[in-house]
BATOR-229791 format. One record per atom (N, C-alpha, C, O): residue in one letter; y, x, z. Coordinates in pm, whole numbers, padded with zeros to 5 digits, always signed. Last residue first. Layout:
! residues N
AYXZ
...
END
This chain:
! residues 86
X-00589+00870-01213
X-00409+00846-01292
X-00427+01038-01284
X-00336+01110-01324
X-00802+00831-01031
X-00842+00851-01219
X-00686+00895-01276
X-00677+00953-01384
X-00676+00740-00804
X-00761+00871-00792
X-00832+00909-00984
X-00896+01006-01024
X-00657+00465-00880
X-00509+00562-00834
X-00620+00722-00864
X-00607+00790-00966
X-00856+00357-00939
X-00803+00358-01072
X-00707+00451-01011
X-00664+00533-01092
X-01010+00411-00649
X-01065+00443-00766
X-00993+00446-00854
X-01020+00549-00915
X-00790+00227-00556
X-00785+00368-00453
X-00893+00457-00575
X-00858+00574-00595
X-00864-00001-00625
X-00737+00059-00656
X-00720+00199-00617
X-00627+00270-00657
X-01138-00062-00526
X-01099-00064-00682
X-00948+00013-00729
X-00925+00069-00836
X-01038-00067-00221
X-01164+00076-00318
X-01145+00077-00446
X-01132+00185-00503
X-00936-00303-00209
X-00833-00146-00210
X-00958-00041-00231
X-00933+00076-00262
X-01110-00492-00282
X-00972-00438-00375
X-00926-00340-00338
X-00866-00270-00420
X-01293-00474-00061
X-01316-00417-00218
X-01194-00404-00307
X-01183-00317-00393
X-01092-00484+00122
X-01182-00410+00146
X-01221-00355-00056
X-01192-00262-00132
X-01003-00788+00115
X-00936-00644+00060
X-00969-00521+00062
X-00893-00438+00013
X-01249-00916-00146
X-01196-00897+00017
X-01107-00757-00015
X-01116-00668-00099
X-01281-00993-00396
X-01362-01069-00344
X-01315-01040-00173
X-01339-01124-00086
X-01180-00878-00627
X-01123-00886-00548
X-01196-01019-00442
X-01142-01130-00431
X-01447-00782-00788
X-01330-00706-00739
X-01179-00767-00624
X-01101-00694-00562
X-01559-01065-00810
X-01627-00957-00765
X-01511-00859-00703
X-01487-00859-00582
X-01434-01167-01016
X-01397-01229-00907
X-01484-01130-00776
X-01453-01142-00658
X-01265-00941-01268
X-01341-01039-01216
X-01312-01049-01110
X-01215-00992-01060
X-01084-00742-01431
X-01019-00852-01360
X-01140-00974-01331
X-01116-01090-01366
X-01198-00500-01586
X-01175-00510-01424
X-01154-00669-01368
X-01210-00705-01265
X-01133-00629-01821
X-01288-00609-01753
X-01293-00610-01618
X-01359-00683-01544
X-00867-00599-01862
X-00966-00714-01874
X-01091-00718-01777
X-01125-00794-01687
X-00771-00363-01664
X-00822-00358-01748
X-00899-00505-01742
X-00974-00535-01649
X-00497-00306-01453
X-00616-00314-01463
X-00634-00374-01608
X-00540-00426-01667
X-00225-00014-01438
X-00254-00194-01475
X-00460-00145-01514
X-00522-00048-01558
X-00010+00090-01127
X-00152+00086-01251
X-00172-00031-01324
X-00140-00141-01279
X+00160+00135-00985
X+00190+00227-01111
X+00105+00234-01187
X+00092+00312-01281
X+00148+00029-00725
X+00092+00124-00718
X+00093+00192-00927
X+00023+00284-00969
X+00386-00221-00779
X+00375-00117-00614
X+00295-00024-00657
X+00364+00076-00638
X+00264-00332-01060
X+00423-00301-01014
X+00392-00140-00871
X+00384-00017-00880
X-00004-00379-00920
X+00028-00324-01045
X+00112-00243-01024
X+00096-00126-00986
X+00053-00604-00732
X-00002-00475-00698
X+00026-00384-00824
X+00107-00296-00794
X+00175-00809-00873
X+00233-00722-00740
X+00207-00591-00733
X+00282-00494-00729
X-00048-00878-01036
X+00105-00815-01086
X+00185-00741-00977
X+00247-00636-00992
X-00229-00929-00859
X-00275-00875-00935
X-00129-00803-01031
X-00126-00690-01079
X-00066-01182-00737
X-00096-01048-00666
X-00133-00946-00728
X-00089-00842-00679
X-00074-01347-00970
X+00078-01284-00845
X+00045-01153-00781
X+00111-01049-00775
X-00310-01405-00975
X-00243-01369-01106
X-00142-01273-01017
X-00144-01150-01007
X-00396-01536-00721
X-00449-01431-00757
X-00375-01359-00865
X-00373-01237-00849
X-00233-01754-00740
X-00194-01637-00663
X-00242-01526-00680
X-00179-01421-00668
X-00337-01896-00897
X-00205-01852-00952
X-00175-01761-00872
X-00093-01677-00909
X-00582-01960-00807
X-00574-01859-00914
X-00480-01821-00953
X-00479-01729-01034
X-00531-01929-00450
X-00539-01974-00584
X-00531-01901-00686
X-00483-01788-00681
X-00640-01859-00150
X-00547-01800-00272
X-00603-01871-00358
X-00726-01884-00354
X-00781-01850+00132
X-00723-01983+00063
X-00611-01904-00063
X-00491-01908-00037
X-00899-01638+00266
X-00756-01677+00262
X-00646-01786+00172
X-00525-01800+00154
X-01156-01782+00182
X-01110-01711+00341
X-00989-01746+00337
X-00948-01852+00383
X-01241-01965+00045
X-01319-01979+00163
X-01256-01891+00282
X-01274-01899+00404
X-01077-01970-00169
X-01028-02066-00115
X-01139-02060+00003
X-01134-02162+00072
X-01055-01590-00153
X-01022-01749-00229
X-01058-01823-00117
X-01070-01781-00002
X-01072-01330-00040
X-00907-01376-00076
X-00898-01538-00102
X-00798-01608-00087
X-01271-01339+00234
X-01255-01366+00097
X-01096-01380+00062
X-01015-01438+00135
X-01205-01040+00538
X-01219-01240+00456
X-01225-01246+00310
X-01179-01146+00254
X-01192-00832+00581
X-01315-00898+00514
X-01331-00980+00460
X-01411-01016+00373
X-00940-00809+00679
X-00988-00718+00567
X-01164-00731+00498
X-01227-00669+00412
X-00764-01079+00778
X-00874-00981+00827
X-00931-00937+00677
X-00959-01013+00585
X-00439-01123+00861
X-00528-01105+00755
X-00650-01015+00809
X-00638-00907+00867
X-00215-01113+01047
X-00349-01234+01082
X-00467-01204+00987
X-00579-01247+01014
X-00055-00920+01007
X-00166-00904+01137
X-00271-00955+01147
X-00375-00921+01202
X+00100-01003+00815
X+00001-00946+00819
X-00122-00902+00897
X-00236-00866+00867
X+00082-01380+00838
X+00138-01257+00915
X+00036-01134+00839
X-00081-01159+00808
X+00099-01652+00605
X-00017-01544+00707
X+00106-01423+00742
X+00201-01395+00669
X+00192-01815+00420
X+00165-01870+00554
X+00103-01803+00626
X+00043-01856+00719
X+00212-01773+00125
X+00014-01804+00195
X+00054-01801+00368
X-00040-01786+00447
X+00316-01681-00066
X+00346-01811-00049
X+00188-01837+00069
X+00092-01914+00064
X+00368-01330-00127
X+00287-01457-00157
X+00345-01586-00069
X+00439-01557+00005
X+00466-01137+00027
X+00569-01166-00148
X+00502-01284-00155
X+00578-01373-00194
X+00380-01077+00238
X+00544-01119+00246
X+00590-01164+00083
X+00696-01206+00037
X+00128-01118+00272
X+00187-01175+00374
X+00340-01207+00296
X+00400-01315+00292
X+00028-00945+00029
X+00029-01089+00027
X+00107-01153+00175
X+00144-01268+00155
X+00180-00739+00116
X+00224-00771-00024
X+00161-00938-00006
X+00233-01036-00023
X+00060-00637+00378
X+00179-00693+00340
X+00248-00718+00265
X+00368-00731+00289
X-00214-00582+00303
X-00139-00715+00374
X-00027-00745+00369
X+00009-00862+00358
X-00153-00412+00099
X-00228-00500+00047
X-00186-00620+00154
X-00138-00727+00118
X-00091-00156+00338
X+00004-00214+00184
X-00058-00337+00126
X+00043-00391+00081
X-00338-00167+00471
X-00226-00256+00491
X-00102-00279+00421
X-00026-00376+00430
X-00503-00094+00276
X-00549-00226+00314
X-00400-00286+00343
X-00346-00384+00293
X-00389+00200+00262
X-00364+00132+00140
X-00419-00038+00188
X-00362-00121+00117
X-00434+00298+00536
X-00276+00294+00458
X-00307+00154+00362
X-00264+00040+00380
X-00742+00304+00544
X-00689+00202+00612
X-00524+00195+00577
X-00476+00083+00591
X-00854+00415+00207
X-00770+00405+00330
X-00722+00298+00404
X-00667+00203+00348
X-01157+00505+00090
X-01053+00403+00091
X-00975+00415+00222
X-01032+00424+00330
END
């Protein structure tokens, strides 16, 4: 997983999301939900389309648990896995 692809991930939620964070401020461990970076499920939806759109993939029902995007750490391994399958 690349430190590139984390910070494409900060700055999709810093600048397209509604979440009041710099990219700078995002730490790549925190939880995305309401214990780290406070995201809602509508944001989660937002981002999950963001990312899609920016990297040319769509996830799979299955994929879309709370496990996978639990820090951006594990979301950009899940995406950096479906980019490396295209």
């Amino acid at each position: 997983m690349s430190e590139k692809l984390i910070n494409q991930l900060k700055v999709i939620i810093a600048d397209e999301l509604d979440v009041n964070l710099k990219a700078e401020e995002i730490d790549e461990n925190a939880s995305l939900f309401e214990d780290g970076l406070g995201l809602d499920s509508i944001a989660i939806v937002e981002l999950i389309s963001l990312i899609e759109k920016k990297f040319g993939l769509q996830f799979a029902d299955t994929e879309l648990n709370p496990e996978a995007f639990s820090n951006l750490k594990v979301l950009a391994s899940a995406i950096d896995s479906k980019l490396a399958a295209v």
